[in-house]
N, CA and C of each residue as an Amber inpcrd file, in Angstrom:
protein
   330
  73.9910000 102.4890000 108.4920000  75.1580000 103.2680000 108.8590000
  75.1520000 104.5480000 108.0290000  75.8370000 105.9920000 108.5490000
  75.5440000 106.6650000 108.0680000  76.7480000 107.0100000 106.6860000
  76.9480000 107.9500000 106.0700000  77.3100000 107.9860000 105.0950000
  78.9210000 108.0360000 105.8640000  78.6830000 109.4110000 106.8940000
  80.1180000 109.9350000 107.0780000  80.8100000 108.8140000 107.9450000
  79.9370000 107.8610000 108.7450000  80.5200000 107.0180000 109.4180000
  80.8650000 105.8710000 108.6640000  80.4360000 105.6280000 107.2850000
  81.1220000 104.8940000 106.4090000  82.6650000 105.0750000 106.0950000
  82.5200000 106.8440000 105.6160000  83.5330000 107.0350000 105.0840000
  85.0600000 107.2660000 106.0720000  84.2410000 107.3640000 106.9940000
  85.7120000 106.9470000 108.5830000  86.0720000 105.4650000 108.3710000
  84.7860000 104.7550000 108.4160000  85.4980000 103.3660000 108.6820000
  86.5860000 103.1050000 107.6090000  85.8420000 103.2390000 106.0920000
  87.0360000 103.3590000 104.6760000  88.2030000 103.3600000 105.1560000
  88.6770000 104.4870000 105.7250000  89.6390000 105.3720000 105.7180000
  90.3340000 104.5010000 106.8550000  89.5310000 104.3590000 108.0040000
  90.2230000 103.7420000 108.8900000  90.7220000 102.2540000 108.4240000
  90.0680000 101.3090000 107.6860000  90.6320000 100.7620000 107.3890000
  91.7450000 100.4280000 106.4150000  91.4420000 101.4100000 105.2460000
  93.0060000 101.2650000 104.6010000  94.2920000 101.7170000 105.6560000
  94.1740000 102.5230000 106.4900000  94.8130000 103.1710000 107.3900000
  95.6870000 101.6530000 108.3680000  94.7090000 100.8160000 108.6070000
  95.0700000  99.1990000 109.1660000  95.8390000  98.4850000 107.9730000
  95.5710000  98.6190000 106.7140000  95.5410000  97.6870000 106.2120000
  97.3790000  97.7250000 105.4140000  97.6340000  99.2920000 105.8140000
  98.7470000 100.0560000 105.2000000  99.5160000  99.7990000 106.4270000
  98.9960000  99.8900000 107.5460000 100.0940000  99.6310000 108.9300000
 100.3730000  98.3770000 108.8330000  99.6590000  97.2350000 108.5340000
  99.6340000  95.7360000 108.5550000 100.5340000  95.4260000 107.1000000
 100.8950000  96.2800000 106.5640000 101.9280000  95.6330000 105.3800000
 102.8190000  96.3910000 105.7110000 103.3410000  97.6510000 106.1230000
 104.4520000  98.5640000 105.8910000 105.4220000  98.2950000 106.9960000
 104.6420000  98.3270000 108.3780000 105.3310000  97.9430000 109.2420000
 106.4330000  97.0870000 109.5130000 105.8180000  95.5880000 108.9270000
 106.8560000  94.6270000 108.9020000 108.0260000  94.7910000 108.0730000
 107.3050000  95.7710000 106.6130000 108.1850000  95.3190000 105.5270000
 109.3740000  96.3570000 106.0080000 109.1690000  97.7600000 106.3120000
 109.9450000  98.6570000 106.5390000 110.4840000  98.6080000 107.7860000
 110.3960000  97.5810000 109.0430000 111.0930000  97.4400000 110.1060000
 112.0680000  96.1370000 109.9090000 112.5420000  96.0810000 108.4750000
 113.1450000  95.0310000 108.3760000 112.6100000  93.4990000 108.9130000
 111.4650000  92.9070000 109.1140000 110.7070000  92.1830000 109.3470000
 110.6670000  90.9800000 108.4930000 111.8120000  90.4280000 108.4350000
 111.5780000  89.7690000 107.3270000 113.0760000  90.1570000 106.0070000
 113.2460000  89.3700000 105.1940000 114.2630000  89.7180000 104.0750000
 113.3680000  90.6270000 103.1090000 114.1770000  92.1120000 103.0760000
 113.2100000  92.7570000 101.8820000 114.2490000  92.1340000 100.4640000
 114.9320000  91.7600000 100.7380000 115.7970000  91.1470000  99.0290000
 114.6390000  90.2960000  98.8020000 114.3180000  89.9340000  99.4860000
 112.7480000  88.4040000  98.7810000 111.7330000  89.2170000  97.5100000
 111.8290000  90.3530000  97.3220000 110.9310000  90.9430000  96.7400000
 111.3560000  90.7810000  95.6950000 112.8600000  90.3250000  95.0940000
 113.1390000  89.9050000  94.0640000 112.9910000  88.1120000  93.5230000
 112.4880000  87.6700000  94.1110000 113.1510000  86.1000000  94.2210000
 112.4070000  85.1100000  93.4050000 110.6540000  85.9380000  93.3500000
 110.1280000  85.2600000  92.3060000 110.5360000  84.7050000  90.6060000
 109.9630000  83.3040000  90.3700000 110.6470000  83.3200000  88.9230000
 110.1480000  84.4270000  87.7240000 109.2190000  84.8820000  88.1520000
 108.5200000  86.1040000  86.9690000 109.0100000  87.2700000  87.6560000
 109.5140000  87.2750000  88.3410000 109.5910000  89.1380000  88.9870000
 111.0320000  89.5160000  87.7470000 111.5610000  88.8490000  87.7880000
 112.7690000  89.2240000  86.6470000 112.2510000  89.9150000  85.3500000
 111.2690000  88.7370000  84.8020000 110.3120000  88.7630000  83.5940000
 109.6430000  90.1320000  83.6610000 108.8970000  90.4070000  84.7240000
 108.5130000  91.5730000  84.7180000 108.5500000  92.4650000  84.2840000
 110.4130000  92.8970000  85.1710000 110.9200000  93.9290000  85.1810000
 111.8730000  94.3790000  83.8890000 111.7670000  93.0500000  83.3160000
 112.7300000  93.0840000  81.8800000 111.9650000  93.7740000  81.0990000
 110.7420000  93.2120000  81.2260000 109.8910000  93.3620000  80.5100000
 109.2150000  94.9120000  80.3520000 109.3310000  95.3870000  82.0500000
 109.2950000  96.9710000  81.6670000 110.4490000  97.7410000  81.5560000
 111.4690000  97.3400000  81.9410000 112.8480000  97.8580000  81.4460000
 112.8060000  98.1090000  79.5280000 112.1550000  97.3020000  78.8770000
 112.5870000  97.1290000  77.6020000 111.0110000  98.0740000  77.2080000
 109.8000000  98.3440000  77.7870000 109.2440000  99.2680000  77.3900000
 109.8960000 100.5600000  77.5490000 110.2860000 100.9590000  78.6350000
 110.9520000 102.3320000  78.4420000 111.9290000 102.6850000  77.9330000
 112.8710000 101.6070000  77.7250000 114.1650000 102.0170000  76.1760000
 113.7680000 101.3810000  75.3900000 113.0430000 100.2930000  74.9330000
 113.3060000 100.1960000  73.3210000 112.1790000 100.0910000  72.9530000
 110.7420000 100.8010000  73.9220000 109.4510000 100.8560000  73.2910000
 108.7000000  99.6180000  72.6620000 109.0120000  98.4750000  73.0320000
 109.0100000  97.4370000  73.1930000 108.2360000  96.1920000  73.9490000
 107.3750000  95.7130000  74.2120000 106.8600000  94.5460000  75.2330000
 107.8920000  93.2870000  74.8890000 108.8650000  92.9490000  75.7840000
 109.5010000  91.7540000  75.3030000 110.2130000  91.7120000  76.2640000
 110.7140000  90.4900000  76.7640000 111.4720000  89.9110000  78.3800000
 113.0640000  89.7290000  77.8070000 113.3770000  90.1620000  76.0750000
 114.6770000  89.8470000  75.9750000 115.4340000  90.5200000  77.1660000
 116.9630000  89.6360000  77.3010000 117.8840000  90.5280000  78.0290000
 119.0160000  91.4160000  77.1790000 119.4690000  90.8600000  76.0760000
 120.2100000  91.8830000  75.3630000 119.3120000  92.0150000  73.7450000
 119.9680000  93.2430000  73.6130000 119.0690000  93.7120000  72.2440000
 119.4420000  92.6700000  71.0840000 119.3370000  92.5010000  69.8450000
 117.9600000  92.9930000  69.4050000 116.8100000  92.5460000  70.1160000
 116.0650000  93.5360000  70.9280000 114.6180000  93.1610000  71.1790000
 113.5440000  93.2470000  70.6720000 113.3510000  91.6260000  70.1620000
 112.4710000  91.4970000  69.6290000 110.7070000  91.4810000  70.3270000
 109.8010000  92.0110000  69.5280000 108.2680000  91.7700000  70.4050000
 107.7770000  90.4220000  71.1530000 107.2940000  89.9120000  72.2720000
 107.2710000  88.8110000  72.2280000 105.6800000  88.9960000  73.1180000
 104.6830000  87.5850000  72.9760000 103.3890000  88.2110000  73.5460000
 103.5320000  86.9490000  74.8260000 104.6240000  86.9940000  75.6010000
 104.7560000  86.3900000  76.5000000 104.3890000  86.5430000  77.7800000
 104.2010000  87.9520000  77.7280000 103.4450000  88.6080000  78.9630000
 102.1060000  89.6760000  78.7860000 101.3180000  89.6240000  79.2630000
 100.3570000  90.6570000  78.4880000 100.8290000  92.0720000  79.5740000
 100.5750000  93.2750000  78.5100000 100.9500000  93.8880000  78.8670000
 100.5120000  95.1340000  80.1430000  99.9060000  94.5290000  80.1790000
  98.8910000  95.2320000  81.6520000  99.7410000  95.2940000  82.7280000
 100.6380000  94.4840000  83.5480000 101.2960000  94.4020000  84.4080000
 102.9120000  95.1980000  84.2430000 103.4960000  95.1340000  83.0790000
 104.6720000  95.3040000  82.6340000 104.2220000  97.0810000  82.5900000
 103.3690000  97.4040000  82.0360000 102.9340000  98.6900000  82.0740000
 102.7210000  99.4540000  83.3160000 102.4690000  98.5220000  83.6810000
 101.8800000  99.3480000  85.7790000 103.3570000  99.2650000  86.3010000
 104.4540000  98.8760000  86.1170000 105.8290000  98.7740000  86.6310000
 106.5380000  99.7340000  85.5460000 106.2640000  99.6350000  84.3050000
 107.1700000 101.2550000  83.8030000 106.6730000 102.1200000  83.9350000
 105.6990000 102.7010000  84.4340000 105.0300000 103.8320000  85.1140000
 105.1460000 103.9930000  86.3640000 105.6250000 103.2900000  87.2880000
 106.6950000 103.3240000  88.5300000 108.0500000 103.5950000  88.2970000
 108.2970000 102.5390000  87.5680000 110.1000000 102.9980000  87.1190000
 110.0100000 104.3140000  86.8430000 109.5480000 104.5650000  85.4710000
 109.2420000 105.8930000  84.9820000 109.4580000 107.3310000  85.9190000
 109.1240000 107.3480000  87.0810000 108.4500000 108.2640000  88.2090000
 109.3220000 107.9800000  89.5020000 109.6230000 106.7930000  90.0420000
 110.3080000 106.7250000  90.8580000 111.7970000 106.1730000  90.7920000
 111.7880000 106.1020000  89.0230000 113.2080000 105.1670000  89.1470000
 113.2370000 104.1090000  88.9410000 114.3750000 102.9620000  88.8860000
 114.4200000 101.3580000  88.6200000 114.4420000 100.8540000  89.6180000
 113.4970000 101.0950000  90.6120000 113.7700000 100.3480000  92.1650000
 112.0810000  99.1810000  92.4180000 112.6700000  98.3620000  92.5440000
 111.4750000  97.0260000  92.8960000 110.9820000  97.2160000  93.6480000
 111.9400000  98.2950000  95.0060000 110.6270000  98.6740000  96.4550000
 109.5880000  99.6050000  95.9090000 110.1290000 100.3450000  94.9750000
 108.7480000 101.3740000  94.6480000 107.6300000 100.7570000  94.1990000
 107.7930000  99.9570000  93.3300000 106.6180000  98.7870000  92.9290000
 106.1820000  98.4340000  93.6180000 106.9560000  97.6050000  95.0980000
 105.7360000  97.2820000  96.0910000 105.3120000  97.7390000  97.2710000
 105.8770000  99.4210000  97.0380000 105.3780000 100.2250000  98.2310000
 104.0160000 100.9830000  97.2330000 104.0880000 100.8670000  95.8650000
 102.8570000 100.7520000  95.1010000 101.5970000  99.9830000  95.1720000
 101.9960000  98.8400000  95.4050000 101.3150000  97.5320000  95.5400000
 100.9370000  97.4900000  96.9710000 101.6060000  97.8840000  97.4810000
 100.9960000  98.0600000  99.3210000  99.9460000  98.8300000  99.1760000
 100.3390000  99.9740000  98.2470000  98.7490000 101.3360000  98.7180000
  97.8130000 100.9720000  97.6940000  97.7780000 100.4000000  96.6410000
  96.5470000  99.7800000  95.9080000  95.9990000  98.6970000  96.8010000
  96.7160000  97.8620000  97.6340000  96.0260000  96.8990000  98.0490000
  94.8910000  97.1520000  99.0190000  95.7300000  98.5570000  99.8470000
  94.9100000  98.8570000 101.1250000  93.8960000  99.6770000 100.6020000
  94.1470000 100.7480000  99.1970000  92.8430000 101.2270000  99.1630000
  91.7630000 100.2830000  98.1430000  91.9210000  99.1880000  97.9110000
  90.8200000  98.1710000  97.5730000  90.3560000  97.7000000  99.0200000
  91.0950000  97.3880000 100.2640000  90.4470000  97.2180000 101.3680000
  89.6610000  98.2380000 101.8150000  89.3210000  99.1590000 101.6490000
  88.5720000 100.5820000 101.5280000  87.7760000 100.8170000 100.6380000
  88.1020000 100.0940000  99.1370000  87.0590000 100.1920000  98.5150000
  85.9160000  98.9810000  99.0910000  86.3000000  98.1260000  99.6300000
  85.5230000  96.6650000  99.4030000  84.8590000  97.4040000 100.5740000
  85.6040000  98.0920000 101.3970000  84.2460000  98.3110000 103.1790000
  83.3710000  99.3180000 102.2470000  83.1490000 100.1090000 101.1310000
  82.6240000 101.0200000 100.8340000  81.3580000 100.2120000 100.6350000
């Protein structure tokens, strides 16, 4: 296959792979409140809530927040750098998580 007809298919497929998640989620398809419902999605978000005010990795809910290595911080970090940019909203996270997913389906046809 040739290079450029690779790089269509790529494209075309994150292009599927972004219609096949957005669609449902954004035509009301389903409960979008579910995006909260997990028992760690709280943890998460505490967890990056308390990096961006109290500079902090820790799932406390009221201060003193103390450090805690309950979550590693790789994930908690990729959500205060959403918050950060788009605000304290959980859809931005997984209208984040929608377009990483589809362009790994684009990376993997590469």
């Amino acid at each position: 296959m040739r290079y450029d007809a690779r790089v269509k298919l790529s494209w075309m497929v994150v292009l599927v792979a972004l219609a096949v998640r957005l669609v449902p989620w954004a035509s009301g398809f389903g409960d979008r409140a579910r995006v909260m419902q997990s028992p760690d999605c709280h943890d998460y978000e505490r967890a990056a809530s308390n990096l961006l005010d109290h500079r902090t990795l820790s799932i406390a809910k009221d201060p003193p927040v103390e450090p805690d290595s309950f979550r590693t911080p790789g994930y908690p970090l990729f959500i205060a750098a959403i918050f950060s940019v788009a605000g304290r909203h959980p859809h931005a996270v997984v209208l984040a998580q929608i377009l990483l997913a589809a362009l790994a389906c684009g990376l993997l046809v590469r």
